[in-house]
C-alpha positions as CSV (number, residue, x, y, z in Angstrom):
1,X,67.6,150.6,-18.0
2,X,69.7,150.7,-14.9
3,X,69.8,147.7,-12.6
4,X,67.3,147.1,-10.4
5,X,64.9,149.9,-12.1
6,X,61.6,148.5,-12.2
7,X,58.5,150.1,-14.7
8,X,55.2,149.6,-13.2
9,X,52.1,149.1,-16.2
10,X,51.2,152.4,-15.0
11,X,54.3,154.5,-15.9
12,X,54.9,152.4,-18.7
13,X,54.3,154.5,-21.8
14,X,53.0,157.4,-20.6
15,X,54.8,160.6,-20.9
16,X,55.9,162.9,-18.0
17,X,53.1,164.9,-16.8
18,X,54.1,168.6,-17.7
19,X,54.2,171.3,-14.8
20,X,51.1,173.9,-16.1
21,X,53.2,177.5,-17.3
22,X,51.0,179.9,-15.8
23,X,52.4,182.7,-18.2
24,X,51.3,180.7,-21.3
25,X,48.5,181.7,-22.9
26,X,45.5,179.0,-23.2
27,X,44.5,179.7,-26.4
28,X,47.2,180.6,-29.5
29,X,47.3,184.2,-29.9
30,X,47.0,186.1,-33.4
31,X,50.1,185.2,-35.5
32,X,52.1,188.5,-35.5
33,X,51.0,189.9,-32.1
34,X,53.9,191.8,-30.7
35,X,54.7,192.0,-27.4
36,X,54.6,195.5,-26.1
37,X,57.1,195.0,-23.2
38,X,59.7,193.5,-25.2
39,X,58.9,193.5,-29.1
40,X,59.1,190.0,-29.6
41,X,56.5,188.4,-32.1
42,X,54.2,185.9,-31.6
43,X,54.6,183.4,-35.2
44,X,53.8,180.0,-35.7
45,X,52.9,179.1,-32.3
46,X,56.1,179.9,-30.6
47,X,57.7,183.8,-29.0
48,X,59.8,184.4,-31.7
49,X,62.9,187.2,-32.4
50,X,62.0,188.1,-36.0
51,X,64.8,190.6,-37.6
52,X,63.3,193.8,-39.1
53,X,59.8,192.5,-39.0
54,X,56.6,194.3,-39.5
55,X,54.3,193.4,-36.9
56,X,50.6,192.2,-38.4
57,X,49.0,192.4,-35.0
58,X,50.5,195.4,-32.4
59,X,48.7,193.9,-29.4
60,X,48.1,194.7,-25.9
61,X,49.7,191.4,-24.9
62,X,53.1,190.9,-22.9
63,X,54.7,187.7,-23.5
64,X,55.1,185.2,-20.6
65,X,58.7,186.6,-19.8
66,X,57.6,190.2,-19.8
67,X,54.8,188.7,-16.9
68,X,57.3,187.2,-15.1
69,X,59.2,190.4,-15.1
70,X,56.3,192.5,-14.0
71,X,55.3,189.9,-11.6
72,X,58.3,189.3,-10.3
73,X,58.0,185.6,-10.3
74,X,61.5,184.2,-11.3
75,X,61.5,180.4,-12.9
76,X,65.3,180.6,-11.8
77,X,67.1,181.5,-8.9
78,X,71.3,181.9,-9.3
79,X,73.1,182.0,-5.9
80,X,76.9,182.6,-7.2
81,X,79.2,182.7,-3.5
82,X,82.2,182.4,-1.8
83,X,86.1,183.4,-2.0
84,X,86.7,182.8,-5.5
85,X,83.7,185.0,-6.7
86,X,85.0,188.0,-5.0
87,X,88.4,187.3,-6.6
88,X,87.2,186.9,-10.6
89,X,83.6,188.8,-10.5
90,X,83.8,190.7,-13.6
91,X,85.1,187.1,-15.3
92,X,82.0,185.2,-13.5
93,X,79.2,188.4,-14.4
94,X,80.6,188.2,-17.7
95,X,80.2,183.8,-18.1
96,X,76.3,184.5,-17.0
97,X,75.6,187.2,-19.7
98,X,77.3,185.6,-22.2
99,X,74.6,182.7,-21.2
100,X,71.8,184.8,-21.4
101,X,73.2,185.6,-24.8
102,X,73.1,182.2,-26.0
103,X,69.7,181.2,-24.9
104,X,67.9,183.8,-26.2
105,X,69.3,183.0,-29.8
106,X,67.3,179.8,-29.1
107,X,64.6,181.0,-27.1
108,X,63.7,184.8,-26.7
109,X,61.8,184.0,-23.5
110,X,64.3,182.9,-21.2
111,X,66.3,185.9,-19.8
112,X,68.0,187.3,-16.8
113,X,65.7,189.2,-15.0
114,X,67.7,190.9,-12.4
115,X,71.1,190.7,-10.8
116,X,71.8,192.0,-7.0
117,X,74.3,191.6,-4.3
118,X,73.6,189.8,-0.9
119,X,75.0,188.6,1.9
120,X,78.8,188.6,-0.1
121,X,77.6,187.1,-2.9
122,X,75.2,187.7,-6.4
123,X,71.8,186.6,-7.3
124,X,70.7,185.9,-10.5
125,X,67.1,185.4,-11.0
126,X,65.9,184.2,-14.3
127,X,62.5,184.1,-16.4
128,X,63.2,180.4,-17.1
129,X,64.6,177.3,-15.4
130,X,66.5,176.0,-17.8
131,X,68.5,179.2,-18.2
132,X,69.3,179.3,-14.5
133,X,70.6,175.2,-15.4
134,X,72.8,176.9,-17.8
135,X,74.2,179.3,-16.1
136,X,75.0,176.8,-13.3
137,X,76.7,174.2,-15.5
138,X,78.6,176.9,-17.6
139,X,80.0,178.4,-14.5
140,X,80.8,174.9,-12.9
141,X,82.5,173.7,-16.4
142,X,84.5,176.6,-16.7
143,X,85.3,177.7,-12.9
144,X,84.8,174.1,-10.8
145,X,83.5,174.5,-7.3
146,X,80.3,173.3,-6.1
147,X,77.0,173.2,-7.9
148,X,73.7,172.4,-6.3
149,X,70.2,172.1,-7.9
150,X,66.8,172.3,-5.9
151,X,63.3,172.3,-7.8
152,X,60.5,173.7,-5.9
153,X,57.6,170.8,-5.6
154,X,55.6,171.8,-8.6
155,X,58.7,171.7,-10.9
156,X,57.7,175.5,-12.2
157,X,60.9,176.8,-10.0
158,X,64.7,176.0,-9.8
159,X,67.5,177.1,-7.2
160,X,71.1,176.9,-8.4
161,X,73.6,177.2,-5.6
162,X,77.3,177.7,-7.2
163,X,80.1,178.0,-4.7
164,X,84.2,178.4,-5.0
């Protein structure tokens, strides 16, 4: 514990009180219900990526990413800027792909939702925070510059500001 930390009794063994997903369902869903947007399959309790499967349950459900998209609500907003991003784009569009790439071997929920130009720069918006984290801390580890994280209030929304 660091110094000077202090645990009152009523933090003391209580977990973290989770922000409420508003794209979650409430109730578990059918095991094999497919998502129309997207395909994905809804097994064992989790949005899964299931090779060559035969969905049990074609549904009329979109999975929570597919409502983000539709509702465009991002979880994760990108700001890449400045003089070194006009220099290497293709390099730096390429580094936050590839990182969409990755995280959706892991989780098939969390994806780029769109990227634009503005004001000299790119937005990124994401259908989950933690993939806009990623991107951020890739492109600091493997460019440097200047990376900046600010949650919304409610924890359900993430703005990563990366600058060089």
């Amino acid at each position: 514990m660091p110094r000077g930390a202090r645990i009152t009794m009523e933090e003391k063994g209580q977990m973290t009180a989770r922000s409420p997903e508003p794209y979650l369902p409430k109730r578990g869903l059918p095991d094999g219900t497919v998502c129309k947007g997207c395909g994905i399959v809804y097994h064992n309790k989790r949005w899964q990526i299931v090779a060559g499967s035969v969905a049990a349950q074609k549904g009329d459900v979109l999975c929570p990413a597919c409502r983000r998209i539709v509702g465009e609500d991002p979880a994760g907003v990108v700001t890449l800027s400045g003089p070194f991003l006009a220099q290497h784009r293709e390099e730096i569009l390429n580094t936050v792909k590839q990182q969409e790439v990755k995280h959706r071997e892991k989780n098939p929920l969390g994806r780029i939702m769109e990227i634009r130009e503005e004001n000299g720069g790119i937005v990124v918006t994401t259908t989950e925070d933690k993939l806009a984290q990623k991107i951020g801390r890739e492109l600091y580890k493997s460019q440097r510059g200047e990376l900046h994280y600010k949650w919304s209030h409610d924890q359900r929304m993430v703005r990563v500001d990366w600058t060089r």
